[in-house]
FIVO-935367 format. One line per 4 residues: their letters; for each residue x negated, y, z negated of C-alpha. Coordinates in Angstrom, 3 decimals. Each point is the difference from the previous one (the first is absolute). Layout:
N
a	X/Y/Z; ...
This chain:
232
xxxx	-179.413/226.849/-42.466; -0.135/-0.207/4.088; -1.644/-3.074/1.854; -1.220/0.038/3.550
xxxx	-2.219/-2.820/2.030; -1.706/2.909/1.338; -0.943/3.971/-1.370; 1.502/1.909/2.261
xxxx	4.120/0.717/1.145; 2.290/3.001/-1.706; 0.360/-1.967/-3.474; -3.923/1.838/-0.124
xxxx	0.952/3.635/-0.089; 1.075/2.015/-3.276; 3.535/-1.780/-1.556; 1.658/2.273/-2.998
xxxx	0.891/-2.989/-2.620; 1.607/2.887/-2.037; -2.396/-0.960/-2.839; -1.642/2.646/-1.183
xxxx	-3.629/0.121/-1.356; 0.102/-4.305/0.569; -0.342/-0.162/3.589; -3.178/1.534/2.469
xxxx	2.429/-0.196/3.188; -3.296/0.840/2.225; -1.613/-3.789/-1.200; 0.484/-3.245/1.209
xxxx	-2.094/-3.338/-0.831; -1.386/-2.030/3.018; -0.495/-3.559/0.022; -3.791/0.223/-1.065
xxxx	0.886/2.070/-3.006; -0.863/3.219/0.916; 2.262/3.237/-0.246; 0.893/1.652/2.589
xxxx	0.461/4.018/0.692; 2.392/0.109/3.414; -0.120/3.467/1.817; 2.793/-0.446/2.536
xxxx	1.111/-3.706/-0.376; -3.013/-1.711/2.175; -3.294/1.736/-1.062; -1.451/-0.880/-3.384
xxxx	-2.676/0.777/-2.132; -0.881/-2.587/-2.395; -0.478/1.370/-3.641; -1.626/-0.934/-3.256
xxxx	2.492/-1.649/-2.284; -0.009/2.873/-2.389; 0.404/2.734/2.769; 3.691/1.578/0.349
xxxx	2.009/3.498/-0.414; 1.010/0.999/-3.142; 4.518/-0.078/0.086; -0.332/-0.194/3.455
xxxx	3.199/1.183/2.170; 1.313/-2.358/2.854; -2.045/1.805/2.299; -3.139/0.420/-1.859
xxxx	-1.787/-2.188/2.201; 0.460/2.005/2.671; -2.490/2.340/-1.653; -3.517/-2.464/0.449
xxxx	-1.152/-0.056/3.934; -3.376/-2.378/0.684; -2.374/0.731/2.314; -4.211/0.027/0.945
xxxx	-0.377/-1.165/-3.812; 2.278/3.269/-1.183; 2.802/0.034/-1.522; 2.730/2.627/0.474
xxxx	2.461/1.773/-2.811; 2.736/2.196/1.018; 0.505/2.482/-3.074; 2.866/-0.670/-2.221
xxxx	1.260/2.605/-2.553; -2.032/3.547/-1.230; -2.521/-2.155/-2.668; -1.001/-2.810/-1.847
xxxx	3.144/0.530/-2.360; 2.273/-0.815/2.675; -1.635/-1.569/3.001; -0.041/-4.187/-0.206
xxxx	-4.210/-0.525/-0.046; -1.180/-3.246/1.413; -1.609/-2.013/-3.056; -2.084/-2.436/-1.145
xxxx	-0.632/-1.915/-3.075; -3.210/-0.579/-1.171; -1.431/-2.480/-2.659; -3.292/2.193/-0.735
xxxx	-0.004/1.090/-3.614; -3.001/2.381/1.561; 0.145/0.856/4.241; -0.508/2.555/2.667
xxxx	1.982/0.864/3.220; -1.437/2.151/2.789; 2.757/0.597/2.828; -0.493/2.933/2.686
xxxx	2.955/1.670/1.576; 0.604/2.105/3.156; 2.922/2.773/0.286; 2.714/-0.019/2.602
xxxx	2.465/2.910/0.167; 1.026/1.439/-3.253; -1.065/-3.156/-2.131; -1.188/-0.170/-3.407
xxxx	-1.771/-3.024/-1.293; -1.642/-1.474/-2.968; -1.769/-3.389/-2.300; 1.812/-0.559/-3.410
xxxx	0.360/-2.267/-2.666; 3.476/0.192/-0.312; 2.690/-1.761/-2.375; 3.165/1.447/0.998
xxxx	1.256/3.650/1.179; -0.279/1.357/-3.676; -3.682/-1.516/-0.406; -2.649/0.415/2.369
xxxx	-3.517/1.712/-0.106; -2.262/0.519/3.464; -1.174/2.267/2.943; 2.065/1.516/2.883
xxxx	-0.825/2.250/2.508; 1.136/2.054/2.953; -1.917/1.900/2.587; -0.555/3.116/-2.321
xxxx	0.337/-1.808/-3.095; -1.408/-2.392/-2.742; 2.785/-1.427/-2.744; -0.539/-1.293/-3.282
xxxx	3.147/-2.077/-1.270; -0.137/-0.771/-3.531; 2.779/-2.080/-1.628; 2.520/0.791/2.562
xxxx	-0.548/3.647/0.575; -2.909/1.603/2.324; -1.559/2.459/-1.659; 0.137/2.695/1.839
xxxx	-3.295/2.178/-1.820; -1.936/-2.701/0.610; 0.383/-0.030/3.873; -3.082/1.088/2.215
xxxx	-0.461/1.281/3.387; -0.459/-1.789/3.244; -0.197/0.026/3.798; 0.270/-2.853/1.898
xxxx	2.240/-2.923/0.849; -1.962/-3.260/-1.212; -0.877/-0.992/-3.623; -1.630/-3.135/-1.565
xxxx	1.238/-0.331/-3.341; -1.222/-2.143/-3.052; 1.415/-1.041/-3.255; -1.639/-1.467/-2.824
xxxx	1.751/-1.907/-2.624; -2.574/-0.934/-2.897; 2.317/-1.634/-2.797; 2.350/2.429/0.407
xxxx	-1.737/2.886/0.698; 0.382/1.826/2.963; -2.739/2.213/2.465; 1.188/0.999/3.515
xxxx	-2.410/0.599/2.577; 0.357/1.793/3.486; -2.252/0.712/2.981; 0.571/1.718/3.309
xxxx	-2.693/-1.645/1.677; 0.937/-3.810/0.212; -1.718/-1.069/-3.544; -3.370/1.385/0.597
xxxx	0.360/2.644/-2.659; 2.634/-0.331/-2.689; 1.115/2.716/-2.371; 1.464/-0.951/-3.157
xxxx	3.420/1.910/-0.876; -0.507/1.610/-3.565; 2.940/-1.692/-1.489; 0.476/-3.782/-1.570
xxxx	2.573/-1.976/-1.521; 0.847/-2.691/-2.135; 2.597/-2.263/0.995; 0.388/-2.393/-2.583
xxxx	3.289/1.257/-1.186; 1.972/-0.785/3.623; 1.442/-3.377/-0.633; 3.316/-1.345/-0.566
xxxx	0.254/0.866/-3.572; 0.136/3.526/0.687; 1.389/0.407/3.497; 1.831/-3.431/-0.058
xxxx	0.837/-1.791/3.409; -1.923/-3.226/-0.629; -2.860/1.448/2.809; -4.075/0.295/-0.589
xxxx	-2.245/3.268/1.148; -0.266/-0.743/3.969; -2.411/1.216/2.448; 2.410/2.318/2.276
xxxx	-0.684/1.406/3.176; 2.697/2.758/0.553; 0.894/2.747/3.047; 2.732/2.382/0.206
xxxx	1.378/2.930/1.932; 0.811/0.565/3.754; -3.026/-2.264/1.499; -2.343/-3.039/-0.162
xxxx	-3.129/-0.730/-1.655; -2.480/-2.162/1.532; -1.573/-2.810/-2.291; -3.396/-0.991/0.438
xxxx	-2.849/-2.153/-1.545; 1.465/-0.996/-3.080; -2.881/-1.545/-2.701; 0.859/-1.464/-3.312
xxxx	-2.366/-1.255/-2.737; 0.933/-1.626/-3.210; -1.965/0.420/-3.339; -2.652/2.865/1.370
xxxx	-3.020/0.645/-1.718; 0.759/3.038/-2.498; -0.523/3.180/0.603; -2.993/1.700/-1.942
xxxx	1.909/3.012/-1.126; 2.481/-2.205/-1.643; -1.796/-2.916/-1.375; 0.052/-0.373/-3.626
xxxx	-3.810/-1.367/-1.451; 0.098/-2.925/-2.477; -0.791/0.018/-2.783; -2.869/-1.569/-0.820
């Protein structure tokens, strides 16, 4: 644990405690509480308390840049199945996440739910490409074409079961990918770890992905298509 009288000085930036999985080196706590993301030892973007990288590296902080309500991700690794995502936990037995995401250089980007690298389900995309990942592997038949460099995605988690959304025109049309999921099974009894189904936010290869109006809701109304009638 570091103390300071004030949130700011070189005890800020990244320290490698040698502690593997125990430690988020990027976060400090300030004196109201909050956590703290440091980019380069002075500027900081306060978080949520359940926001962090997944086994972050020393310099995984380095990734997140802040700026005109944006935040920035330098790609890390070739996928989800080895690229840290940035993740959230979320109490919602029932919820829905709409995030929309802007290319730079050779990027590729993508909203999960995502336990660990073996067990993950979402959408990914590059400029040419939709991805469907489904328990830690994309699924390559399933992908479909695209052209352009910005997606909104959505993902809807209704007890468990999963429909991804995407549209190429900022959320005024939506198109609903053909595929679902049920994710009931990714816990620690199977995958161990002691960790819960996050909310993860992940980019990889040789660019950055712009982050942009992120929207959550918790306990949506249900879908039509997959509401069950009562019986009466």
């Amino acid at each position: 644990m570091i103390w300071a009288d004030r949130i700011e000085g070189p005890w800020s930036a990244p320290i490698d405690l040698k502690i593997d999985g125990c430690i988020d080196p990027g976060h400090v706590v300030g004196e109201d509480g909050r956590r703290y993301l440091f980019t380069d030892g002075i500027r900081k973007i306060r978080l949520s308390d359940d926001w962090s990288f997944h086994q972050p590296a020393a310099d995984e902080a380095a990734r997140a840049r802040y700026g005109d309500r944006r935040l920035l991700l330098t790609g890390r690794g070739t996928s989800p199945a080895d690229s840290p995502p940035l993740t959230c936990i979320v109490g919602d037995r029932s919820n829905e996440t709409e995030l929309s995401f802007d290319l730079v250089g050779d990027a590729e980007a993508g909203l999960l739910l995502f336990y660990n690298h073996k067990a993950f389900v979402g959408l990914g995309f590059t400029p040419d490409t939709l991805k469907l990942f489904e328990y830690s592997e994309e699924l390559s038949w399933a992908r479909k074409p695209l052209n352009g460099r910005s997606l909104r995605l959505r993902l809807r988690n209704e007890k468990n079961v999963v429909t991804l959304f995407y549209s190429q025109d900022e959320g005024r049309n939506w198109a609903r990918h053909d595929s679902r999921m049920e994710v009931s099974g990714m816990h620690h009894n199977v995958f161990g770890g002691f960790l819960s189904l996050r909310l993860g936010i992940y980019a990889a290869g040789n660019g950055e992905v712009v982050l942009r109006d992120f929207r959550y809701q918790g306990n949506p109304s249900l879908t039509v298509e997959s509401r069950i009638p009562s019986r009466g």
